[in-house]
N, C-alpha and C positions, 0 to 999 in steps of 0.2 A: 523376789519373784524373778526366774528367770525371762531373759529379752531376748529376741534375735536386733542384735543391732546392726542395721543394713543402711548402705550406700544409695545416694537419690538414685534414679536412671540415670544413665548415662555417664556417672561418673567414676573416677580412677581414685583409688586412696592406695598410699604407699606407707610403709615404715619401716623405720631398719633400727635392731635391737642390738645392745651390747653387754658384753657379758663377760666373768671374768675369765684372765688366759686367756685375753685377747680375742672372744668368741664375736661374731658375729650373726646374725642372722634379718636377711630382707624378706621384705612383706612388699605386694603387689594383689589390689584387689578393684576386682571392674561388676559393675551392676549394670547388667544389661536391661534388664526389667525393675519396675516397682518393686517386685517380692522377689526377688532372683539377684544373688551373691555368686563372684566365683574369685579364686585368690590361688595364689601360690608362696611360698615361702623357700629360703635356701640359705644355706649359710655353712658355717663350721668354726672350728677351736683353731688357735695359734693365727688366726690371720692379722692382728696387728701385732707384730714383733720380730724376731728374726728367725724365728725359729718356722721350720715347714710346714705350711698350713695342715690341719687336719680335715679334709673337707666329709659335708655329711654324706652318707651312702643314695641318700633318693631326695625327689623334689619332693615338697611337702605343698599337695593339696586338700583345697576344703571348697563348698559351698553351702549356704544359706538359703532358707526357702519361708519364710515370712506368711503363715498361713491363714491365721488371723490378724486381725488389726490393734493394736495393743488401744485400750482406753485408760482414762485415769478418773471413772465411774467405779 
């Protein structure tokens, strides 16, 4: 069954993914409310190695909105 899986209030969750050729990509995500997500992501190809990063063309946003309450009824 799908989840919205969301951040308490108030808190900051980060991650930063790796990939091959050197890709990278970071993750930043803040919960301002109980049922309210917001994040951004950025990243791109060749940035660990010598070669000239490929960076990605846009910041990559999303949000979460939690409308019900999940039970395990």
């Amino acid at each position: 069954m799908p989840t919205c899986g969301l951040l308490g209030k108030y808190q900051l969750g980060y991650n930063i993914d790796f990939y091959p050729q050197g890709g990278i990509i970071g993750t930043a995500r803040f919960s301002p409310f109980k049922r309210f997500m917001l994040g951004f992501s950025y990243g791109g190809n060749k940035i660990i190695g010598t070669e000239t990063p490929d960076w990605l063309p846009h910041i990559g946003l999303n949000g979460r909105v939690r409308i019900l309450e999940e039970s395990y009824t």
